[in-house]
DRENGU-536044 format. One record per residue (C-alpha): x, y, z. Coordinates in nm, 4 decimals. Layout:
<rs>
<r <X, Y, Z>>
...
</rs>
This chain:
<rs>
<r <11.7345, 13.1061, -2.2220>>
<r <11.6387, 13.2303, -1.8772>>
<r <11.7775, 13.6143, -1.7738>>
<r <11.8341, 13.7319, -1.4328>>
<r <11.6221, 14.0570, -1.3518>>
<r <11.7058, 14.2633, -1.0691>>
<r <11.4110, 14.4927, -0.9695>>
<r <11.4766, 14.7307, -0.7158>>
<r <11.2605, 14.7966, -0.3513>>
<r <10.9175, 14.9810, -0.4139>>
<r <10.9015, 14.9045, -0.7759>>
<r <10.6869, 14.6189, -0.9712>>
<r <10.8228, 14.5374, -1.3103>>
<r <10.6006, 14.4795, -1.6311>>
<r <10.6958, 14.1710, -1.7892>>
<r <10.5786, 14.1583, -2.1684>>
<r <10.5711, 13.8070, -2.3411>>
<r <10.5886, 13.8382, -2.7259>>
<r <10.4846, 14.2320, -2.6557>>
<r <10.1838, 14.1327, -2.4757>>
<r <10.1241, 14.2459, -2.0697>>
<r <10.2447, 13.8519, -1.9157>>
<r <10.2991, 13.9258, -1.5496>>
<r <10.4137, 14.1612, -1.2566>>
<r <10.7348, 14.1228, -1.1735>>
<r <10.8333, 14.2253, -0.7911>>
<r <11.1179, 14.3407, -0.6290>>
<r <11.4033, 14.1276, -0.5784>>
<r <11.5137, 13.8571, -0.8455>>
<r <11.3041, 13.7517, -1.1099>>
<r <11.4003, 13.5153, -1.4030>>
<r <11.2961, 13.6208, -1.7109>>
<r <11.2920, 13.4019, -2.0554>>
<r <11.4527, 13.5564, -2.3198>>
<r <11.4212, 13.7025, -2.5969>>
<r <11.0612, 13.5840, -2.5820>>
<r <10.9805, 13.8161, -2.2788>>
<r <11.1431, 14.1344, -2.1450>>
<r <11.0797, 14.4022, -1.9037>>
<r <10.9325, 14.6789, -2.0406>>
<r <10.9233, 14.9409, -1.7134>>
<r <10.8507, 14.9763, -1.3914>>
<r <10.6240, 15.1355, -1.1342>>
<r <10.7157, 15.3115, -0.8354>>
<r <10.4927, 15.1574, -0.5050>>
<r <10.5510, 15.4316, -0.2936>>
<r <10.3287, 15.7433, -0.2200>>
<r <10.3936, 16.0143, -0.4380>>
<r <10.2857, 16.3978, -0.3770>>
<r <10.1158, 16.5931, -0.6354>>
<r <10.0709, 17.0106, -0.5616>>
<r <9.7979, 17.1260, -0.7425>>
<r <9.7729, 17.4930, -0.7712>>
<r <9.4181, 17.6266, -0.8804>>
<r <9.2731, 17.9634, -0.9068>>
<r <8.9185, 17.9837, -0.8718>>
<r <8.6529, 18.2758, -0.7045>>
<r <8.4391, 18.2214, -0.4210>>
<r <8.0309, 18.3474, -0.3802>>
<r <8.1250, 18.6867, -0.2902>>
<r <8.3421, 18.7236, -0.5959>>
<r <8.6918, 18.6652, -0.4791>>
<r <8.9120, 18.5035, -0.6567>>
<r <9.1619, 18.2736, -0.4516>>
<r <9.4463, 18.1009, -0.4996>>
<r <9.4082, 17.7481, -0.3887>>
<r <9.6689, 17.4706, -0.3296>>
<r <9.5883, 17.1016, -0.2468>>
<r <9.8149, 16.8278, -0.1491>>
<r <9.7653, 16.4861, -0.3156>>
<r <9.9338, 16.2134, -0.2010>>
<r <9.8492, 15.8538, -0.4047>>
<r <9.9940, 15.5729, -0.5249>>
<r <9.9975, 15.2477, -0.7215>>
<r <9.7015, 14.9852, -0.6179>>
<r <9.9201, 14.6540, -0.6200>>
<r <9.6021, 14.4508, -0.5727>>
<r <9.3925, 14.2635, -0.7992>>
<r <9.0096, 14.3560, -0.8349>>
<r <8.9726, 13.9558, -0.9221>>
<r <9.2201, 13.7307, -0.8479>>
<r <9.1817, 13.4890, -1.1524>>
<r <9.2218, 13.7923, -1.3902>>
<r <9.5612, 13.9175, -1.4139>>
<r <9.4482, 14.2264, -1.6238>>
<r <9.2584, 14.3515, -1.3063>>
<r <9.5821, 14.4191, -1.1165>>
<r <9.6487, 14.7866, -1.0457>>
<r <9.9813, 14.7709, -1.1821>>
<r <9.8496, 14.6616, -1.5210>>
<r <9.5958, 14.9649, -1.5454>>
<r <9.8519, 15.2222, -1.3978>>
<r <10.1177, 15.0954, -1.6339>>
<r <9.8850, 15.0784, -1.9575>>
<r <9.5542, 15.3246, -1.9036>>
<r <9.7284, 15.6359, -1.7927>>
<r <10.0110, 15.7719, -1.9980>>
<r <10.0551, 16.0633, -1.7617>>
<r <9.8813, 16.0447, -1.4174>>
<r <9.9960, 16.3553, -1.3010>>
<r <9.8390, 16.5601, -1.5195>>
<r <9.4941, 16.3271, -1.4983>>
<r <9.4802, 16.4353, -1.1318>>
<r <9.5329, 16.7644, -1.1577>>
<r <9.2386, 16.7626, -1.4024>>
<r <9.0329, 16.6484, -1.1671>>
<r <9.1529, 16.8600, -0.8929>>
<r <9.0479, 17.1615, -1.0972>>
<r <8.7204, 17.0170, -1.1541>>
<r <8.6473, 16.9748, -0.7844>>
<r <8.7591, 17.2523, -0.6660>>
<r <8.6182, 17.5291, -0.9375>>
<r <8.2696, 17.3189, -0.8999>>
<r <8.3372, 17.3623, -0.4590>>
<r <8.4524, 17.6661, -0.3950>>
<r <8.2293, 17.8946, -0.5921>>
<r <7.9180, 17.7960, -0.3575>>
<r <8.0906, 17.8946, -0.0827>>
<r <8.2212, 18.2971, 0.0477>>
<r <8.5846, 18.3826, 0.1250>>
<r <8.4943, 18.3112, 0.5054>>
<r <8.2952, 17.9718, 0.4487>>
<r <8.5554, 17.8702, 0.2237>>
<r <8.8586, 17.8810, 0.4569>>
<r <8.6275, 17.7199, 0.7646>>
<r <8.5411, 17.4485, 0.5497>>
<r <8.8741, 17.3189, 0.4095>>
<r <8.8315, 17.0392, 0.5598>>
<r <8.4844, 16.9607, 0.3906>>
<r <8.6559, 17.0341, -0.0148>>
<r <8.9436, 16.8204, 0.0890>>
<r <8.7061, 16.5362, 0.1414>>
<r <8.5259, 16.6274, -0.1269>>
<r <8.8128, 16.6194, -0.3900>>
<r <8.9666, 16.2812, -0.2068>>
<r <8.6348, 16.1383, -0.2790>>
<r <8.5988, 16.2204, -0.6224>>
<r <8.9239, 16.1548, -0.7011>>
<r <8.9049, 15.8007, -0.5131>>
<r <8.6438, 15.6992, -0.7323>>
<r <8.8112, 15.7823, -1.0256>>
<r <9.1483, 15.6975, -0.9978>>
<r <9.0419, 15.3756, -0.8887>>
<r <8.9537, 15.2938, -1.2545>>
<r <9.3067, 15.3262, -1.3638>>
<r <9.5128, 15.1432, -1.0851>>
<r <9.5940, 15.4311, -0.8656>>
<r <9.5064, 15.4916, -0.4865>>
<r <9.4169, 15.8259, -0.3191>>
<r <9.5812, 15.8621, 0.0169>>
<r <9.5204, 16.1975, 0.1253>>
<r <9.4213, 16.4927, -0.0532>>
<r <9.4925, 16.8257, 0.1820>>
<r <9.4072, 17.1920, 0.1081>>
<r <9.7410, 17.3182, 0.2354>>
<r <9.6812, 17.6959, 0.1202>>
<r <9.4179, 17.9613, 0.0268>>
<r <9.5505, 18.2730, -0.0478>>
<r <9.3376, 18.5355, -0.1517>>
<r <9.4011, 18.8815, -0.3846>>
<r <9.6441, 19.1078, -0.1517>>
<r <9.4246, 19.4167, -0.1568>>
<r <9.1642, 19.1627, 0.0121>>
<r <9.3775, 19.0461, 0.2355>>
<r <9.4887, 19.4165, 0.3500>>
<r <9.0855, 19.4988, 0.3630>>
<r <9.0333, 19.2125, 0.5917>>
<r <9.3451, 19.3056, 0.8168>>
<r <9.1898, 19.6845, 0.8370>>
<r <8.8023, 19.5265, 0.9350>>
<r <9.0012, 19.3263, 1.1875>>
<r <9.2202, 19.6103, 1.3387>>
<r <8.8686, 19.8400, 1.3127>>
<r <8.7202, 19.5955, 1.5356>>
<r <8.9607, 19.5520, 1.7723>>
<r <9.0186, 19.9157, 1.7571>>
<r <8.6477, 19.9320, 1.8738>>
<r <8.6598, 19.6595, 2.0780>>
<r <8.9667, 19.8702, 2.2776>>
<r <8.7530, 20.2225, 2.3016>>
<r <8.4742, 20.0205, 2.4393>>
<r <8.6700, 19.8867, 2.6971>>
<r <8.8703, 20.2036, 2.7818>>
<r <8.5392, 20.3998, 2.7806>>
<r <8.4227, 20.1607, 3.0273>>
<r <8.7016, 20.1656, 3.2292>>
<r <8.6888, 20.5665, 3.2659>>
<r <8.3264, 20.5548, 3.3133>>
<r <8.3910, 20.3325, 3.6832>>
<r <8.6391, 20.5527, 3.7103>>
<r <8.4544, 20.8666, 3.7017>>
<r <8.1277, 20.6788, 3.9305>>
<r <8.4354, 20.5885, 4.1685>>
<r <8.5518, 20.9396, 4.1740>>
<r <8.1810, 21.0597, 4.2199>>
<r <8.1115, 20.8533, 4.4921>>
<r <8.4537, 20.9416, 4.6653>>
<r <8.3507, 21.3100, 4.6646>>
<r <7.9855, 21.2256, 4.7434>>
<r <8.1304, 21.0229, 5.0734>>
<r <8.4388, 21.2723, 5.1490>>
<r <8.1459, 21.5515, 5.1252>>
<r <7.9263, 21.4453, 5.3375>>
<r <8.2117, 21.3111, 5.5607>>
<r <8.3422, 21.6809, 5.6092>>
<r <7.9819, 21.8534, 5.6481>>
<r <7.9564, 21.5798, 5.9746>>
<r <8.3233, 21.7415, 6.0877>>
<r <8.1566, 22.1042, 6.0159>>
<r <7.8595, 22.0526, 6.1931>>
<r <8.0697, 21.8887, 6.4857>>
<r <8.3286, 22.1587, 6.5197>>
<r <8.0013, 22.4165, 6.5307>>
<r <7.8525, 22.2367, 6.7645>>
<r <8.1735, 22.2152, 6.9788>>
<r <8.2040, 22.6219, 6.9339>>
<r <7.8312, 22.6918, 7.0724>>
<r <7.8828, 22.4549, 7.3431>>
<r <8.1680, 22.6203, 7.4123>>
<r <8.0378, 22.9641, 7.3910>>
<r <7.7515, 22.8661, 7.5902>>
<r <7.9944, 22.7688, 7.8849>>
<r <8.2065, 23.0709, 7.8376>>
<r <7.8921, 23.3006, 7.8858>>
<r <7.7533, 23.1514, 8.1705>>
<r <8.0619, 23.1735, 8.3167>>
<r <8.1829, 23.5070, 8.2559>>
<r <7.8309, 23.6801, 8.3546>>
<r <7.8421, 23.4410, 8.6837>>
<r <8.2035, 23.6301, 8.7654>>
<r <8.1525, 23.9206, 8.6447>>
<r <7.9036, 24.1621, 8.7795>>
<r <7.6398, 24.3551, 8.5648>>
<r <7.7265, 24.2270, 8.2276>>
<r <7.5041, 24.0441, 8.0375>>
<r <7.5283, 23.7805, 7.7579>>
<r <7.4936, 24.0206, 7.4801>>
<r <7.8623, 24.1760, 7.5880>>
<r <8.0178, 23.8450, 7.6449>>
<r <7.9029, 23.7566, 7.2573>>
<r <8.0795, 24.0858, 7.1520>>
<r <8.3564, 24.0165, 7.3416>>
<r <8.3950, 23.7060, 7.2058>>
<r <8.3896, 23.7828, 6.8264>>
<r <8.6250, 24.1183, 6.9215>>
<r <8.8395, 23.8577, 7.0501>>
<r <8.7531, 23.6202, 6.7708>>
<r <8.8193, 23.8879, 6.4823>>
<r <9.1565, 23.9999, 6.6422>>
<r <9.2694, 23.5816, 6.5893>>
<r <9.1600, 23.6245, 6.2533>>
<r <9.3737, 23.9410, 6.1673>>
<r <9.6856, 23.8119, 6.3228>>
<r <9.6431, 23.4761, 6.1018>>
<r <9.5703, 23.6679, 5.7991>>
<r <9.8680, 23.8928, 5.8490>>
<r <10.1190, 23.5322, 5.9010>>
<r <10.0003, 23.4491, 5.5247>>
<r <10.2304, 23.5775, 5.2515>>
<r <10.1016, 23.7940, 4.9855>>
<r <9.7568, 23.8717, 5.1560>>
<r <9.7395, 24.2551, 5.1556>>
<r <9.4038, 24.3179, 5.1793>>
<r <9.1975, 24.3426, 5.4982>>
<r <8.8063, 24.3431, 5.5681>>
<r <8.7387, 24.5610, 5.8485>>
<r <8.3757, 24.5545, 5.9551>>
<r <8.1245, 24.7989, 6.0817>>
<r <8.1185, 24.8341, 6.4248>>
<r <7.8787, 25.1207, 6.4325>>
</rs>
């Protein structure tokens, strides 16, 4: 007597005959003679995601917390096509009571055989390198018992928190440093800048100095030759005194416009 057998999307069937593996059964109807044969369970087609968590230490003596991603699933194909025992199905369904736990055997093999040869640093640049590592491995192995490795990711790497606060203090240090080295920079144009603006505004005011002297000699120069030209019987020596009387008597009267200046040289005139 024939049976109608539903088996759902994404699922292959075992068929047994007698109790004996007969056939895959696929999704959709499937007629199924009984009592002789019967379904005995069925395997899921799409990809399923393992997490692996895995503590291991690294070169420098860390110890890390790693997680990897590992996304497989059933091979449907057969290895030969005349041997119906070769299918994937039939070596998922009967060789591996518990894949989960198979792969997450081998994950901690890979990775506590990886990681130790590498430090903290080379460990999280090469993430890349252990995740092809372990989807290698794992390829080769899981091949054996009907399963197919998709992807196998290193999604985390978390190391001790008193490591990971060390490693935030070296990186603040440094950029710290990295920020005093700059600033010191900065103030050191800042002071050659400076320098150079007093160097320039210097020499820039001993030029107005020496003009403004030369103005006053050329100036006293006109004023004697002048006065001695009107002036019978004097001579330059009494136009110079005459001049600084007269230059001396400016100076008191600007002294005595400035507040709080009470004291007053008076020279020698002897």
């Amino acid at each position: 007597m024939s049976c109608i057998v539903c088996i759902n999307q994404s699922e292959n069937g075992i068929v047994e005959r007698w109790g004996r593996f007969d056939r895959v059964a696929n999704a959709g109807v499937n007629f199924v003679c009984c009592p002789m044969e019967q379904i005995v369970g069925t395997l899921s087609s799409r990809v399923t995601q393992l997490e692996v968590r895995c503590e291991t230490k690294t070169l420098d003596n860390v110890f890390v917390d790693v997680i990897i991603s590992i996304q497989y699933k059933v091979n449907e194909g057969f290895s030969d096509p005349n041997d119906k025992l070769s299918s994937g199905v039939y070596k998922a369904f009967y060789e591996l009571s518990d894949p989960k736990k198979q792969i997450t055997a081998y994950v901690y093999d890979v990775v506590r055989s990886t990681i130790p040869l590498a430090t903290l640093d080379q460990a999280f640049e090469d993430k890349e390198t252990i995740s092809l590592n372990i989807k290698k491995y794992l390829g080769d192995i899981m091949m054996s018992y009907g399963y197919t490795i998709s992807n196998a990711l290193v999604t985390d790497m978390t190391p001790d928190a008193r490591v990971r606060n060390a490693m935030n203090e070296i990186n603040a240090s440094k950029r710290l440093k990295d920020a005093a080295k700059e600033k010191a920079e900065g103030n050191k144009v800042l002071t050659v800048k400076s320098a150079e603006a007093e160097a320039e505004s210097k020499y820039l005011s001993g030029v107005g100095v020496a003009r403004q002297r030369k103005a006053i000699v050329d100036g006293l120069r006109g004023s004697i030759s002048q006065f001695s030209g009107n002036i019978k019987g004097t001579t330059p020596k009494d136009v110079v005194d005459l001049l600084l009387i007269t230059q001396y008597f400016d100076m008191l009267k600007d002294i005595g416009s400035r507040p709080n200046c009470n004291t007053v040289y008076v020279p020698d005139c002897e």
